[in-house]
C-alpha positions, 0 to 999 in steps of 0.5 A: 500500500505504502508502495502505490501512494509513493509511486503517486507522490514518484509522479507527481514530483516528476511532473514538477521536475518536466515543469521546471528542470530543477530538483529542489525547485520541484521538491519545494513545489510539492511540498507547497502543494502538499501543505495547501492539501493538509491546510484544512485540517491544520486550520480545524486541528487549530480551531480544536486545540484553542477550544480545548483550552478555552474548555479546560479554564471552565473545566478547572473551576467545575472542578474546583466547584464540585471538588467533594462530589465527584459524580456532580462534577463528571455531571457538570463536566458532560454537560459542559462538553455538551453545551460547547458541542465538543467531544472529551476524545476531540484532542485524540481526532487531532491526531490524525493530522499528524500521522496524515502528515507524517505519513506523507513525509515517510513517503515522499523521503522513500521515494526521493530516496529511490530517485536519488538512488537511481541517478547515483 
């Protein structure tokens, strides 16, 4: 599977390399290619992560609050959750931000490897 994708990322920085003749040029055209491609969901990890934190200030004083009674304080704390519609697993979901990018990287570096390799 890893094999198909960097064959892809392969062609598609070929083309870039047919365009302007130039390695590093074609290197820095995908990766600004790649990097519009991801934007949207750096933009929504970032929107997630603010917040979570906005979220954790209120978290702290329902805590402190409700501090000799646990179950109201887990009460409170869903609820919160729900009136800011954001589930208590949403920092784990921004994850996937991260493996999609490393990922990618693993990929493109296998298969620069390969064209160096080749041209050696």
């Amino acid at each position: 599977m890893f094999e198909f994708f960097a064959n892809i990322f392969g062609y598609i920085l070929a083309f870039l390399y047919n365009i302007v003749n130039n390695y590093g040029l074609a290197i820095i055209l995908f990766t600004v290619i790649i990097k519009l491609l991801l934007l949207p969901l750096s933009i929504k990890q970032q929107r997630t992560v603010k917040k979570s934190t906005e979220l954790q200030e209120k978290m702290k004083v329902i805590q402190f609050k409700y501090k000799n009674d646990p179950e109201k304080m887990n009460q409170e704390i869903m609820n919160l959750y729900r009136s800011e519609k954001m589930s208590p697993f949403s920092r784990m979901s921004n994850s996937n931000h991260s493996i999609i990018t490393f990922t990618i990287n693993f990929l493109f570096s296998k298969k620069s490897n390969n064209i160096y390799a080749k041209n050696k």
